[in-house]
N, C-alpha and C positions, 0 to 999 in steps of 0.2 A: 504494500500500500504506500502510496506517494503521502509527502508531506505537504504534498502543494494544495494551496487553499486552508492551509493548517493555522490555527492561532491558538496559545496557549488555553489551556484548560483555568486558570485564572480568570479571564475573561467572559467566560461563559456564565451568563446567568441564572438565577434556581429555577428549576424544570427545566432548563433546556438540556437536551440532546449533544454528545460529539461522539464521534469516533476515534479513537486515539489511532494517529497517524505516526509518532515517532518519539523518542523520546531525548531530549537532548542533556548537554550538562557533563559533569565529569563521572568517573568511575561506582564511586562509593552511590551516588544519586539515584544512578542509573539501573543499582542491581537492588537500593534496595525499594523502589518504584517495583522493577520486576518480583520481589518474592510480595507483596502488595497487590500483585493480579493486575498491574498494568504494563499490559502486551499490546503489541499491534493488533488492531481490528475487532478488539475488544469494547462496547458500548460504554459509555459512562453517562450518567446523568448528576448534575448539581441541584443537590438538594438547602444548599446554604449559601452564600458567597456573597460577604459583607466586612462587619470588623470581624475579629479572630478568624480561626482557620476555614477552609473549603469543606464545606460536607458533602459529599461524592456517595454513588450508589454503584455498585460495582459487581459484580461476580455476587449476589444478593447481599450484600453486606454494605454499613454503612460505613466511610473512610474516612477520617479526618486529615486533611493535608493543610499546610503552612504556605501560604502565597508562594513561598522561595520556591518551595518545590512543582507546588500546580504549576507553576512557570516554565517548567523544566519539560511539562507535559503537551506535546500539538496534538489538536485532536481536529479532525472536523467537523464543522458543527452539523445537526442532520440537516439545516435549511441549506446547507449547501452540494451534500450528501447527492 
């Protein structure tokens, strides 16, 4: 899956829709994103994204992430899907 048309998962607001297209960032981010369940072409939905952290819906579970790292995350969003 291309990252193109991808914008971080930060950005996305609650209920909307992306598809995580890639994941960027260094090492340590990156792997532990992936044992978190965020793989390529895996659905995500934002169930929070305000002050403190991102609340995410994920492989049925609810995920709390820190701006730094949703940042790290491209998804696309479904209206562009």
């Amino acid at each position: 899956m291309s990252a193109r048309n991808a914008v971080p998962l930060a950005l996305l607001r609650p209920d909307e829709l992306g598809v995580i297209a890639d994941i960027v960032g260094g090492t340590d981010a990156h792997v532990r994103l992936l044992e978190l369940g965020f793989t390529r072409g895996r659905e995500v939905r934002v169930l929070k994204n305000d002050f403190g952290p991102l609340i995410v819906a994920l492989n049925g579970q609810r995920i709390a992430l820190g701006h730094g790292m949703a940042q790290k995350v491209l998804v696309r969003p479904s209206f562009l899907s």
